[in-house]
N, C-alpha and C positions, 0 to 999 in steps of 0.2 A: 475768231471764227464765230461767225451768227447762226449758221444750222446747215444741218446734215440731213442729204437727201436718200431716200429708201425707196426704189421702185419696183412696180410690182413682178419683176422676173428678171430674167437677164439681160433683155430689153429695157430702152424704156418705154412708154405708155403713150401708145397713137398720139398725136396734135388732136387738139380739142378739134373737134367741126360740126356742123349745125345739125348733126345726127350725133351726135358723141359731146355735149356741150362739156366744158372745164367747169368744178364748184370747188371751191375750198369750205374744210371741215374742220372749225381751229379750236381746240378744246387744251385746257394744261391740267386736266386731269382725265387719263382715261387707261386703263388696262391692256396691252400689247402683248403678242407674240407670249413668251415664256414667263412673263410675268405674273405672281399669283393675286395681287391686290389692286383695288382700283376696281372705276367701274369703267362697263362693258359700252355705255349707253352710245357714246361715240360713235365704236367702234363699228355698233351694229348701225348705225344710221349711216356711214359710209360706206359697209357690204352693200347695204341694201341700194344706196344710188348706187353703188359701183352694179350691180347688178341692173339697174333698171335702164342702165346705157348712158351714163354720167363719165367722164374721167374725175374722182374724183384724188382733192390733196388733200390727206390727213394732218393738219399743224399741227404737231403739240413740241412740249417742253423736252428739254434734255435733260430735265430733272423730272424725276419718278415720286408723286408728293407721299403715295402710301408710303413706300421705302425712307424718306428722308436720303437718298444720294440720287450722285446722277445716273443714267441710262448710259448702259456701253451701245452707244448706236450704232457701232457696225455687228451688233449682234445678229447670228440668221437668221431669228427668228421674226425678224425686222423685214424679211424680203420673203418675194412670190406671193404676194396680197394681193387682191383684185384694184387696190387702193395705191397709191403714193404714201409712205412717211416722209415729214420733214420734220427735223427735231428741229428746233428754234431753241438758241442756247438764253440757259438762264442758271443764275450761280447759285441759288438754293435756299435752302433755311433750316433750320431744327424745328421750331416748333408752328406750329398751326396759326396761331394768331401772336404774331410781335412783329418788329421794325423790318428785321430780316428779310421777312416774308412779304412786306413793303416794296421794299427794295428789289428785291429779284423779281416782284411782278414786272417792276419798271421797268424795268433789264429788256424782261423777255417782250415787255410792249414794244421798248425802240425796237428791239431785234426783228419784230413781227413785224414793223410799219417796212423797215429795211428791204424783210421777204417781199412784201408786196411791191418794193418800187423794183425791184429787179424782177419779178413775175411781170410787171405789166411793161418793163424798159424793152423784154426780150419777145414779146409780141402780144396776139390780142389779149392775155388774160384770161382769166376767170371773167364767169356770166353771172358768180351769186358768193358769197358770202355768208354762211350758214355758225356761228358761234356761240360760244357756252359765255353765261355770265352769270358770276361773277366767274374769273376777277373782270371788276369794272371798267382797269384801263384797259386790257387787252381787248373789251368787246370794244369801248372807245376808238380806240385802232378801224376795229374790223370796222365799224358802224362809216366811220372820216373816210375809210379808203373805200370803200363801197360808193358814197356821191361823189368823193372826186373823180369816181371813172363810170360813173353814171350806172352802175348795177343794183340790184337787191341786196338789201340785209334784214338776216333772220336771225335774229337774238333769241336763242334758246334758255331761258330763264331757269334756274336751276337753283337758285338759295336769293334771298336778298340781303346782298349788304348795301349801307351798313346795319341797317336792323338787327340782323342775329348779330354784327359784334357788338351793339349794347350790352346783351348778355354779360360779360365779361366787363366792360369800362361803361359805365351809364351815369354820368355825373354831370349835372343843368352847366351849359357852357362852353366847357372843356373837353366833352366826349361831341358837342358837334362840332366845336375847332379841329379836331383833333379826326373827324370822318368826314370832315367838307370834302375833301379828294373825291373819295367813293362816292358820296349821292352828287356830286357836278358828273362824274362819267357817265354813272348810269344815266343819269336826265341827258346828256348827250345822246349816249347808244339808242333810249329809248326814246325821244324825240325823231334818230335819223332811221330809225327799224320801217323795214316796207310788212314785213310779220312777225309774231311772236308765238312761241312755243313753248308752255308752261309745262313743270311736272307737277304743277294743282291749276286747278280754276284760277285760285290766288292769282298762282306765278303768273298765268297768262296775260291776269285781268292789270297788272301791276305796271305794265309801262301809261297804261290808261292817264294814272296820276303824273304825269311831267308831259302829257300834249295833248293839242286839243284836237289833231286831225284822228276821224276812226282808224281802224289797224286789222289787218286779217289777225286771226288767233287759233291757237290750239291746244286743247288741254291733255296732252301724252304724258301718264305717268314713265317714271322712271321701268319698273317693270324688272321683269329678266328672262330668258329663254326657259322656259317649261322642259323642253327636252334636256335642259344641261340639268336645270335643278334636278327632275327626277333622275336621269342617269347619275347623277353624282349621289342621290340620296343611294340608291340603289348598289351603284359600286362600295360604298363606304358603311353600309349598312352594318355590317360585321364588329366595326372599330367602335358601335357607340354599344352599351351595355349599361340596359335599364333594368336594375331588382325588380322581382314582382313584388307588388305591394304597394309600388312608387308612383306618383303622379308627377309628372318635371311641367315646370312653367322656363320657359328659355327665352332670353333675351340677346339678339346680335347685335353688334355696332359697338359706337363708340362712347368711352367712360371716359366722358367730357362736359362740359358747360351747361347744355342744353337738354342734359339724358339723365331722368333722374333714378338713379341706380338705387340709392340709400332709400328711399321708400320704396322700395322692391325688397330689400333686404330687412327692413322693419317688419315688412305687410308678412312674409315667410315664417319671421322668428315668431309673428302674432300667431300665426296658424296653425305653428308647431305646438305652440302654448295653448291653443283652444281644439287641437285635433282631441275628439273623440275614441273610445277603445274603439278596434276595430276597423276604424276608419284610414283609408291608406294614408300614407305619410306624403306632405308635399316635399319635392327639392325641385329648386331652382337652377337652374344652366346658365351661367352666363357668358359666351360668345364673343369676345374681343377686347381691345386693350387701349389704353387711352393714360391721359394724366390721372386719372382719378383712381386709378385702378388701385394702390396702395392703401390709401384711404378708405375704400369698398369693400377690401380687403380685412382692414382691422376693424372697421364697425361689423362686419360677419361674425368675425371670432369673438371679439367683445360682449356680442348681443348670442352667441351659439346660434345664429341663424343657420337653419336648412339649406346654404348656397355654395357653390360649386363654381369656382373662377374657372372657365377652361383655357380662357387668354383667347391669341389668334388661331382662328382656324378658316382651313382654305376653304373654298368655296362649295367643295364637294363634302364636305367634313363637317361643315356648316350645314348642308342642306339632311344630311342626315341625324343631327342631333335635333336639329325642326320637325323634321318628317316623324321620331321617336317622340316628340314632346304631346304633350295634351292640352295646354295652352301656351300659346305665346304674347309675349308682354312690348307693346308702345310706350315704352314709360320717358315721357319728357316731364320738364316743370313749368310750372302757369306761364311764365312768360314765353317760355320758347316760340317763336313762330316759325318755325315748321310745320308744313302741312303733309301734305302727302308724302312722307319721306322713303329714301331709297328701299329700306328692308320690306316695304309691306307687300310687295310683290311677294316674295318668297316667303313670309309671313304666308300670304293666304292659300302659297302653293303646299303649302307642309299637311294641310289636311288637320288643321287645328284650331281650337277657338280662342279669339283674339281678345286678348283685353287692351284697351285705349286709353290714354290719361293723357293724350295731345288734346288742348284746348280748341283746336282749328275745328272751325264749325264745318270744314269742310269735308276731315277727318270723322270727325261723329258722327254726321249725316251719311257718309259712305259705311258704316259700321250697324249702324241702328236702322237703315233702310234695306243694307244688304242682309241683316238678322245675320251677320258674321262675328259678331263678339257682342262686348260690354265696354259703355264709356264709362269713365269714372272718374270724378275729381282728380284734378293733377296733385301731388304733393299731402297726401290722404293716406297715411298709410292703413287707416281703419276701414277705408272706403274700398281701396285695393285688396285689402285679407278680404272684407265680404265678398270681394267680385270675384277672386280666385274662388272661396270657400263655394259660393254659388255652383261654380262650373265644375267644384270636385264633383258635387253631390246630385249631378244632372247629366249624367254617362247621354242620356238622348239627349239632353240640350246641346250638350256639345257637338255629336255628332253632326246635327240639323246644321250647326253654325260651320261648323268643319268643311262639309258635304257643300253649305252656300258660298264660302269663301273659297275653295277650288274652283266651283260653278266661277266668281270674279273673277278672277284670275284668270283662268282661260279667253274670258269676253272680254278684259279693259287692260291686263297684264302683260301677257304675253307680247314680247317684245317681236316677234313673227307677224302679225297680225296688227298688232297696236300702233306698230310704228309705217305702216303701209298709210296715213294720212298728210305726215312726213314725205315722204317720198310725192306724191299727189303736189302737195303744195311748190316744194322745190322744183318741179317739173313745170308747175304754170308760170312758177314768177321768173326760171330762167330759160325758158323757151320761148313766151310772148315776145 
């Protein structure tokens, strides 16, 4: 079995027609129905065609990547959507970056090209092709089957590989033998893309380098709905419990490769050691769980740093231990190249002052222009106590930064709002 279809009622969903056009929305990670992890970003871009009068199909995986297993996809929570699901089967993997997870992307590409020759064997098709990438091959797919039936494709840019996996294998020769695969797709996808859809400037600007013709583009952060975060800070308010006396710095995401946790955990135990009588005590929060987590773990204890593993927490559990914090922390390492990455939405909905230590000029400039936080050497942990120590000792500074980064948030965050250029676009390039 190649995939498993989910439509939107007990019905299925009118025949496309030249008021109702058909788009596919093919993304292998995205948050569903009952599920707590994962993001939204998909999801809300398919409501949203589904609403603007699109029939829209949701592709994704029948593997769940937050979870590490598969999706029961005849679960209910899978049906009555404004949308189609199709789950496109793919066998899986344990961890984030190895061979495994190679493999199963491949899986799920052939499985993907499959869905399209029987979508387009059983009549006209889809009018556009809308996809997340990475993974490479799977946009590769979308991109080949898009000119062989003469439609649009919009590559939705959302991490680059193989760039961020140098992180991890970066060695002269062997690491580009070894990621040839990934940058030939992407030069494919982004050679045959009619638009591109970054969540930074970067992302956007990045198929630029593999062709020479120009390209529509758009720079839509990731983001997240404002009414969910606040409701959920709001509902969950009760479960977070901050001493008086305490200033919390909270960091969420993932204790992995690219997130540098352990100068987080340094900059804390420095500050504990240089707090003054009097002056409140910092602790740090830290929000999620990853490989490293063990390791972050024992440098705390070792060093008696001020920090507070909380692990995973859901999304409303999360937005509340944000919403209580008084700074929140971007902490990557020099090389990471992430830019805009997923948490700073809800980073700057929390009502809190930001500290940065992502090198992305793009990232600094959004921070130091919006007067929302502080950048700071990556990998510093001397440079990070000052920056934290700074925003103890500036109750109005923060607030001002607090008060501008809401102000963001609502004008470039908000996935309601943000994502309505999205919709604009997919409407001209498959209606023309």
């Amino acid at each position: 079995m190649t995939e498993t279809h989910h439509s939107s009622g007990a019905a299925a969903p009118a025949p496309a027609t030249a008021s109702r056009p058909r788009v596919a929305v093919v993304t292998m990670g995205v948050k569903l129905g009952h599920e707590t992890r994962g993001y939204t970003r998909f999801r809300v871009i398919s409501e949203m065609l589904a609403e603007a009068g699109f029939e829209v199909d949701l592709i994704t995986s029948s593997f769940q990547h937050w979870d590490k297993a598969p999706r029961d996809t005849a679960h209910p929570s899978y049906t009555g959507l404004p949308y189609r699901i199709s789950f496109i089967h793919e066998p899986g993997y344990r961890r984030n970056l190895d061979l495994a997870r190679i493999r199963s992307h491949r899986v799920a590409a052939r499985n993907l090209r499959a869905h399209f020759d029987r979508i387009f064997a059983e009549g006209p098709g889809y009018r556009l092709i809308y996809a997340e990438i990475p993974p490479n091959d799977v946009a590769r797919v979308c991109a080949q089957e898009a000119q062989r039936h003469g439609i649009p494709f919009v590559a939705d840019v959302n991490d680059l590989w193989p760039e961020a996996m140098r992180m991890v294998l970066d060695v002269p020769i062997l690491s580009d033998m070894a990621f040839y695969p990934f940058a030939r797709d992407a030069k494919i996808a982004y050679r045959l893309l009619s638009a591109a859809v970054g969540t930074s400037e970067e992302y956007a600007a990045r198929p630029a380098a593999d062709r020479t013709r120009p390209y529509e583009r758009l720079c839509v952060y990731v983001g997240n709905r404002l009414d969910e975060f606040d409701a959920g800070a709001q509902r969950r308010a009760a479960d977070v419990r901050k001493p008086a006396g305490e200033l919390w710095a909270a960091y969420a995401g993932t204790l992995g490769a690219s997130y540098d946790l352990a100068t987080l955990v340094r900059a804390a135990q420095q500050a504990e050691q240089r707090r003054m009588p009097g002056e409140p005590r910092l602790r740090v929060k830290v929000l999620g769980d990853g490989p490293d987590r063990a390791a972050l773990e024992a440098l705390a204890q070792q060093l008696k740093a001020p920090v507070d593993f909380v692990g995973y927490a859901p999304y409303d559990l999360m937005a509340a231990y944000l919403s209580a914090s008084d700074i929140v922390v971007n902490s990557l390492v020099r090389s990471a190249p992430q830019s805009i990455v997923t948490k700073i939405g809800d980073y700057l909905a929390s009502g809190s002052a930001l500290v940065n230590t992502g090198s992305s000029s793009e990232m600094r400039t959004l921070v130091s222009e919006g007067d929302v936080g502080l950048n700071v050497e990556a990998e510093n942990a001397q440079a990070l106590c000052d920056a934290l120590e700074t925003l103890m000792r500036d109750p109005d500074g923060r607030a001002r930064m607090a008060e501008n980064g809401r102000r963001l948030a609502e004008l470039r965050f908000d996935q309601r709002t943000s994502y309505l250029p999205i919709v604009d676009m997919v409407r001209r390039l498959a209606c023309d």
